[in-house]
C-alpha positions in Angstrom: -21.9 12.4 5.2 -18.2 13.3 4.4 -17.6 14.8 1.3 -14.6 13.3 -0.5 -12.5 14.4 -3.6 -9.8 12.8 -6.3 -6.7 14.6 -6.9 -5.3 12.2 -10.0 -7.3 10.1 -12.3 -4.7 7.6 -13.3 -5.3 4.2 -13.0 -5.7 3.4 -9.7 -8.7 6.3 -9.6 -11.3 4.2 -11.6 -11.5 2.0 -8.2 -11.8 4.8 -5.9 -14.5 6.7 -7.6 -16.3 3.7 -8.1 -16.6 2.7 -4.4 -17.3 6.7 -3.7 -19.2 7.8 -6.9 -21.8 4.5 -6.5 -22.4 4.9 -2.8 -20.2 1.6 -1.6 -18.7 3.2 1.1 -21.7 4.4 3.6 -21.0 8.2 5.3 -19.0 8.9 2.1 -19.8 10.6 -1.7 -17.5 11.8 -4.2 -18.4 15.6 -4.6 -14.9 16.2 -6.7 -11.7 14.9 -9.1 -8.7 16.4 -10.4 -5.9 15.9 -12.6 -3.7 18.4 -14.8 -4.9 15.9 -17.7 -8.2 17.3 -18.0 -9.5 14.1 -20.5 -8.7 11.9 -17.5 -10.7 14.3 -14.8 -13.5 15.1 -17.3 -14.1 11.3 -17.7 -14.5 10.4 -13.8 -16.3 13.5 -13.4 -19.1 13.1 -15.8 -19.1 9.3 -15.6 -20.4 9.9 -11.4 -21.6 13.8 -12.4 -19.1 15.7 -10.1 -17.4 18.6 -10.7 -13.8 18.2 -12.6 -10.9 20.4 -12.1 -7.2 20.7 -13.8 -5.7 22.9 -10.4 -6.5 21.1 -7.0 -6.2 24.5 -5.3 -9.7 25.9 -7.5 -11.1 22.6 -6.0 -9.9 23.1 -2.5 -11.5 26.4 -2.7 -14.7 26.1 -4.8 -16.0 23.1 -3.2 -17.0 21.7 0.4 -14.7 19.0 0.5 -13.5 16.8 3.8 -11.1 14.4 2.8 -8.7 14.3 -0.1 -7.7 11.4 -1.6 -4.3 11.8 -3.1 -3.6 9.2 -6.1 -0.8 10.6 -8.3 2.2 9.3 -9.3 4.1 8.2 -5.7 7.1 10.7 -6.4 4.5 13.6 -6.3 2.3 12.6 -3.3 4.5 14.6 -0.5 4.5 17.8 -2.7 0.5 17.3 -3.1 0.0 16.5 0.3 2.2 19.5 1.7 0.2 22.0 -0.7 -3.6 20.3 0.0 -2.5 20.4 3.5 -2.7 24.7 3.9 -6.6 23.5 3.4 -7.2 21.5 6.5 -9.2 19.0 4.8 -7.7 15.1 6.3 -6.0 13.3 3.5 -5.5 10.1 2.4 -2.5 9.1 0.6 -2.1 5.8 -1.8 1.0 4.2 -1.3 3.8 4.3 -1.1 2.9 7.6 0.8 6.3 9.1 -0.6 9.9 7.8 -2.3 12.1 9.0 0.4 12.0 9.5 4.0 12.6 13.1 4.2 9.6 13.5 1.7 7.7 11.2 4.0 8.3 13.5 7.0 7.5 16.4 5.3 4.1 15.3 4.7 3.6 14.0 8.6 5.0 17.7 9.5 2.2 19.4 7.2 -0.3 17.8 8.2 0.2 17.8 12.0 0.8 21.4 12.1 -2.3 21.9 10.5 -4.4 19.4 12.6 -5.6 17.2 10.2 -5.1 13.5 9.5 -3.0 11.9 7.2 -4.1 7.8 6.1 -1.7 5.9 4.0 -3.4 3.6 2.1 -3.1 0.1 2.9 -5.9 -1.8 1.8 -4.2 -5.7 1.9 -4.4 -4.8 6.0 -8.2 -5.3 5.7 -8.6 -8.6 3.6 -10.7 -11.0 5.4 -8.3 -13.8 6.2 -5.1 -11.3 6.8 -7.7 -9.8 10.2 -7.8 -13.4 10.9 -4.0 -14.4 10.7 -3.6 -11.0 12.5 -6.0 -12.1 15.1 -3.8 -15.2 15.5 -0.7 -13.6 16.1 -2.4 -11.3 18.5 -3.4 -13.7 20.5 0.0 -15.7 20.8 -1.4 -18.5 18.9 2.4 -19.3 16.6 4.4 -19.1 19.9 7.8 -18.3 19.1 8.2 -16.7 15.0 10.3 -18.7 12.8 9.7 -17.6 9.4 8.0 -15.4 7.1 7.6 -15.3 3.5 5.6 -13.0 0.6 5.6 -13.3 -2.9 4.6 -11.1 -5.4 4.1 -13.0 -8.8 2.1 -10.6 -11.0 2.6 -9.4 -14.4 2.8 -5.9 -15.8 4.2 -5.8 -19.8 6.0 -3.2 -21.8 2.3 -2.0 -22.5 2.3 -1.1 -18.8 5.0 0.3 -18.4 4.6 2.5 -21.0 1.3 3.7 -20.3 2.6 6.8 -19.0 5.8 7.9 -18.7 6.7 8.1 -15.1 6.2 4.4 -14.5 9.0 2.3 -13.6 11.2 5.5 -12.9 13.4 6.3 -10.1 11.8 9.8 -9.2 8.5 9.0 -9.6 7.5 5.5 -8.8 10.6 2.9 -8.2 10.2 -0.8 -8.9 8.2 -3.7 -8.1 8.9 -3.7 -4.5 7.7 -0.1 -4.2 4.7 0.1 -5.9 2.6 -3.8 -6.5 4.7 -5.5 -3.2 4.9 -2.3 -1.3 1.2 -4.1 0.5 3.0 -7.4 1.2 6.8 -5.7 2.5 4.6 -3.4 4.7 2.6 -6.6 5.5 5.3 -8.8 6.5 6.5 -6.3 9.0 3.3 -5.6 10.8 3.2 -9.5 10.9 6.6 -10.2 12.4 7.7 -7.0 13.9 10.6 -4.5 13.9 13.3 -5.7 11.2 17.0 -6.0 12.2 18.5 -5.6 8.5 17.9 -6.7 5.0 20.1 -8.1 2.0 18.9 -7.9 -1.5 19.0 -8.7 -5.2 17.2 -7.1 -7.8 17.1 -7.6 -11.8 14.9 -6.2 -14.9 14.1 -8.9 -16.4 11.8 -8.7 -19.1 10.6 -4.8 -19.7 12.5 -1.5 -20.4 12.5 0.8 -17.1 15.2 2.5 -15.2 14.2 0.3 -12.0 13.6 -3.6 -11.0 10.8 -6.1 -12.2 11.7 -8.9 -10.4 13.7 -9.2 -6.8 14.4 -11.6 -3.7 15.2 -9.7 -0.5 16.1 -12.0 3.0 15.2 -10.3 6.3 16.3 -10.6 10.2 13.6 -9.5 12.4 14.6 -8.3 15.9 12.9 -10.9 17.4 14.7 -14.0 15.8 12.4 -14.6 13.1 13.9 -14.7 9.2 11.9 -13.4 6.1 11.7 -13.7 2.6 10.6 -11.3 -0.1 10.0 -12.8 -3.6 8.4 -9.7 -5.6 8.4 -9.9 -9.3 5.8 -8.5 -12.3 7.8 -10.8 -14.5 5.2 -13.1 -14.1 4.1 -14.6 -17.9 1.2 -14.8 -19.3 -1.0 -13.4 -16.3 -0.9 -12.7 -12.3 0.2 -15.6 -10.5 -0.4 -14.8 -6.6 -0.2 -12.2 -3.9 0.9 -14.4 -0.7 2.2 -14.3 2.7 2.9 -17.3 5.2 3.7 -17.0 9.0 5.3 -20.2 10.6 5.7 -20.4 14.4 6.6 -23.1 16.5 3.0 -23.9 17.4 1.4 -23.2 13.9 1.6 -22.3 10.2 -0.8 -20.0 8.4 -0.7 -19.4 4.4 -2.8 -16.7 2.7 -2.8 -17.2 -1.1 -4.5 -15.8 -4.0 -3.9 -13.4 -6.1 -4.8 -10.6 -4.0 -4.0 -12.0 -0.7 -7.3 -13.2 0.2 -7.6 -17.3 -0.2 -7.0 -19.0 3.3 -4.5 -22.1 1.6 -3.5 -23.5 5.2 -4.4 -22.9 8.8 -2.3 -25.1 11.1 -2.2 -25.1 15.2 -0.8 -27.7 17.9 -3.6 -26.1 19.6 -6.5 -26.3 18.0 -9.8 -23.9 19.2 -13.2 -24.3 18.5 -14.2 -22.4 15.1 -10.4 -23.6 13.2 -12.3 -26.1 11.5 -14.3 -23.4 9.7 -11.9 -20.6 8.6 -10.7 -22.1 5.5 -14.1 -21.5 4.1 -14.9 -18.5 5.7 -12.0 -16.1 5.3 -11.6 -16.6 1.8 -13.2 -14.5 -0.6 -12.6 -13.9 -4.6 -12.2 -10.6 -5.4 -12.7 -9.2 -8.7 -8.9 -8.2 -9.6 -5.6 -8.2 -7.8 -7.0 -4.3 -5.7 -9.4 -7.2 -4.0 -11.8 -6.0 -1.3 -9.6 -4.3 0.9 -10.1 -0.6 -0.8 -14.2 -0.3 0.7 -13.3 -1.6 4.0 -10.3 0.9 4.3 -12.8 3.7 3.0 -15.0 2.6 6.2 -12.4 2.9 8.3 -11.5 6.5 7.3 -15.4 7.7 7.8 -15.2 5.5 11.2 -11.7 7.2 12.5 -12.9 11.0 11.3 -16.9 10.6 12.7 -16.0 9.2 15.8 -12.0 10.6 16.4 -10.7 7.1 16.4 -7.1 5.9 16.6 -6.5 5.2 12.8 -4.6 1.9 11.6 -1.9 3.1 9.7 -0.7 6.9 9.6 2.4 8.7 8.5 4.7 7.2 11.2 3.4 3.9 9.9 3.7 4.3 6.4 7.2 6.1 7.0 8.1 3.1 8.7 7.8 0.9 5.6 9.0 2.7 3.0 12.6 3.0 5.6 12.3 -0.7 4.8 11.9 -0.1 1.4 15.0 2.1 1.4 16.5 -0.3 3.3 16.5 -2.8 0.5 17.1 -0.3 -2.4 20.6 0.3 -0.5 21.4 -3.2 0.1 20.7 -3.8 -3.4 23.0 -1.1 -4.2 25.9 -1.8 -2.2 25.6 -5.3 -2.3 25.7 -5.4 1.7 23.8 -6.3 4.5 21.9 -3.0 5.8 21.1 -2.5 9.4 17.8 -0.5 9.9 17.6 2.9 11.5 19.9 4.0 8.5 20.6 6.9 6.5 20.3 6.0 3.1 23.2 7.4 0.9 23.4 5.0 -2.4 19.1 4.2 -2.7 18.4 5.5 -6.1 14.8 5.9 -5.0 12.8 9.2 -5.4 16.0 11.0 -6.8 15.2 13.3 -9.6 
């Protein structure tokens, strides 16, 4: 049984100690959360009867912990991670795992000097019918890539926003495309491969924050294939859809929903036996736009620590799309094309 704890109790906690606190995740309890807000730890904590702290280094120290799951605001993660790494407990990280790369390397330097493992959150990876268009493209099944699309069409008001007080801001969380599409951006990429360069446009629309609600980004990935990034929380009165589509010269696959997790169309030249069947089997109807994807990640952690597996996405990984993320911010800043493998100089994001 590995003993987990929460540092932050924002709003993205509520799911995690859920899954831990009422034994969803088998291998796994919640033994411990923190936050400097002590209402918000003392309400997790007594609501699954754990221990609740206000300094994650009396937590480290007073309890047998073996994995930390770091939820705080995103600007804050590599400055938690760095200290909670001294402990060598492994750590998982929600994303994005930092705002800027040299952040993001810090935290892969921490924890490898201290032997421990870092996971970046990335639940969307393990919704039922994205391991089944993954399992497609594994096996060659598109042929050549033409074109791949996301869109993010959720809604988040003023109310939102203003929640607390370092949402929507440049040193501490960034836009839409950095915190509700960072899943899909990071998604697209694992789907089509290393990206070439990016253009962007990015507006606020319809809420008061220093950073975008609503933006359209076109790709070229290394291998030919163009992409399309339609991310917005502009969305009125309620979430629209969390999609992705893959099209490839033998077939087209489109994953729809609101979390990523309704099978809308599963096309081959080539059919195989079992196509017939996947449009009702890899859907599923989750709950609210987190979906499924948190307990199956959760399993996956226990899995790669219990039996020292390879895990799925790690620093390097999660490094690799927030580059893409900074990618964009620059184009959108400069109003160019930007080439990946860049150093950003105008992205706004994570500066303080």
């Amino acid at each position: 049984m590995l003993n987990f704890a929460l540092v932050g109790c924002g709003r993205i906690a509520k799911r995690h100690s859920e899954l831990l606190g009422l034994n969803q995740i088998k291998g796994a309890t919640l033994v411990a959360v923190c936050d400097i807000n002590e209402d918000k730890a003392k309400l997790i904590g007594q609501q699954f009867k754990v221990p609740y702290y206000t300094d994650m280094d009396e937590m480290m120290q007073t309890t047998s912990i073996d994995v930390v799951s770091v939820l705080t605001p995103s600007g804050l993660h590599a400055e938690h991670v760095v200290n909670l790494a001294k402990f060598k407990k492994h750590i998982m990280v929600e994303k994005p795992m930092a705002l800027t790369l040299d952040d993001a390397d810090a935290m892969i330097r921490a924890c490898d000097q201290n032997g421990i493992k870092l996971f970046v959150i990335k639940q969307n990876r393990f919704n039922v019918p994205v391991v089944k268009l993954r399992e497609a493209l594994e096996e060659g099944r598109f042929g050549k890539l033409v074109l791949g699309t996301i869109r993010v069409r959720w809604c988040r008001t003023q109310a939102y926003y203003d929640q607390d007080k370092w949402r929507g801001t440049w040193a501490y969380d960034g836009g839409v495309l950095t915190n509700q599409a960072s899943h899909h951006v990071d998604m697209l990429e694992w789907m089509l491969g290393e990206v070439e360069s990016v253009f962007a446009k990015s507006t606020t629309a319809l809420v008061d924050i220093e950073t975008e609600d609503t933006a359209v980004v076109l790709l070229k990935f290394k291998n030919g294939a163009l992409g399309i990034v339609e991310a917005t929380t502009a969305t009125r009165p309620k979430d629209l859809e969390g999609s992705i589509s893959i099209l490839g010269e033998k077939g087209t696959v489109e994953i729809g929903g609101f979390a990523v997790n309704q099978m809308k169309i599963w096309n081959f030249i080539e059919e195989q036996s079992g196509d017939k069947e996947v449009m009702e089997r890899y859907s599923v109807n989750p709950p609210n736009v987190y979906g499924f994807g948190h307990q199956a990640y959760y399993e996956h952690v226990v899995d790669c620590i219990n039996n020292n597996k390879q895990h799925l996405v790690d620093g390097l990984k999660g490094r690799k799309s927030l580059e893409l993320i900074s990618a964009i911010y620059e184009s959108i800043e400069t109003g160019k094309e930007v080439y990946l493998r860049f150093k950003p100089k105008k992205c706004k994001l994570g500066q303080k």
